[in-house]
Structure formats: structure tokens, C-alpha cells
N, C-alpha and C positions, 0 to 999 in steps of 0.2 A: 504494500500500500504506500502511498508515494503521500508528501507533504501537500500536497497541492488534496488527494482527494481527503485528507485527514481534517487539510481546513474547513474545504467544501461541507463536509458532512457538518461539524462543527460550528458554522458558520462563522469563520475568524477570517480576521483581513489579513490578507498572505503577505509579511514582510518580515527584516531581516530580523526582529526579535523576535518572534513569531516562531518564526523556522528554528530558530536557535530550540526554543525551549521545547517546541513538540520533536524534532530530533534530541533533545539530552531524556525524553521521556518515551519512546519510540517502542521500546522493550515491553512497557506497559500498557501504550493507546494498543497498536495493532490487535493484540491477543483479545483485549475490551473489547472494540469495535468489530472484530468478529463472532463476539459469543451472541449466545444464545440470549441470557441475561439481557444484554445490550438492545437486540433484535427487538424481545420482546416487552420491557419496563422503559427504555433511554431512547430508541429512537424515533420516536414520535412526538419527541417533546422540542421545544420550538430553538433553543442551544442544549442540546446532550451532551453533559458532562464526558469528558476523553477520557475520564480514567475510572475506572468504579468505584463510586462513591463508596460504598463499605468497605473498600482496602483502604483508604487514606489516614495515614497518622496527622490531624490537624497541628500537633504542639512542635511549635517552631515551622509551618508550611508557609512558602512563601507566597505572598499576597499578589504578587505579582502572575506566576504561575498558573497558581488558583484562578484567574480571571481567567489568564488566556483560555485555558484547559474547561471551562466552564464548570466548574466544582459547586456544586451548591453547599448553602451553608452545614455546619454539624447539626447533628439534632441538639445540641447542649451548645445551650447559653442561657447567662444568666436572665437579663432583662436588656430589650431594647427601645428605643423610643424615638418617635422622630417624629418634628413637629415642625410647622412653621404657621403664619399669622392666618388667620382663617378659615381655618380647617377642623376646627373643635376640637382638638387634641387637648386643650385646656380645660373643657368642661368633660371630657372623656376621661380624662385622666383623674378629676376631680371626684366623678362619679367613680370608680373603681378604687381609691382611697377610701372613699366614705363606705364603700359599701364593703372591703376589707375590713377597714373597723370597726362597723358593725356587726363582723360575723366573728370578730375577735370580744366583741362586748359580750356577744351571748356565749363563748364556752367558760 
């Protein structure tokens, strides 16, 4: 499988960074991108992850890579949050406070 159809499938814009990292992981995509696994959970989806997602050791991966390579996130994290100005995230957030504490007043 050649770099050019690894992006294709992937949908990544073929240039020299690009190349570098899916060549230093090559060992890994190819065998992915032809299982069965892949075939039937990962290639349907609108960027398929190049490496399978339950192999990956997250602790110390790099952020860069991960992008290329389409990695979704771990199932583990703490809390995230993302908010900007009108979008209710402040009476959202407001409400899910309150309504924690109240499930904390009645035990």
C-alpha cells in the first residue's frame, strides 16, 4: 500500500510531514487498514483512524501524530469544557453544578 492510497483513504493532505510520519508508522497502518476490524467498525467513518484505536499507548503520544493519523480521543478523561459567549454553556454548566449539589445534599 503506497503513501499516496494511505492518505486517500484517510483523508490527509499528502505532504512532506505527512509522509514522514505515516512512513515512520507504516508497520502499523498497513496490517490496520487491511483487517477485518478496520473493514468493518473504521471504514465508514468520515476520517478513520490509521492505527487501531485499542492498540495505542496515549501516555507521552504525540499530538502531532495523533492528528495526522486520525486517533480519536481515549475513552479516559477527566473533564472537559468548552465554551464561548452565547452559547449557554454558562447556564449549562450552572445547571449541572446545582443539580450535583443537590444530589450531594440528599445522600
Amino acid at each position: 500500500m503506497t503513501v499516496e492510497q494511505i492518505c486517500h483513504i484517510g483523508k490527509i493532505e499528502l505532504n512532506d510531514e505527512n509522509t514522514h510520519i505515516i512512513k515512520s508508522y507504516a508497520e502499523h497502518i498497513v496490517p490496520w487498514l487491511e483487517s477485518d476490524e478496520f473493514r468493518e467498525k473504521w471504514a465508514s467513518k468520515a476520517y478513520p483512524p490509521l492505527i487501531n484505536p485499542e492498540k495505542i499507548d496515549f501516555e507521552g503520544a504525540n499530538a502531532l501524530h495523533a492528528w495526522t493519523l486520525n486517533i480519536p480521543f481515549p475513552k479516559y478523561y477527566d473533564f472537559v469544557v468548552f465554551g464561548s459567549h452565547g452559547v449557554g454553556i454558562t447556564t449549562a454548566m450552572n445547571g449541572l453544578f446545582v443539580a450535583m449539589w443537590c444530589c450531594a445534599c440528599r445522600t
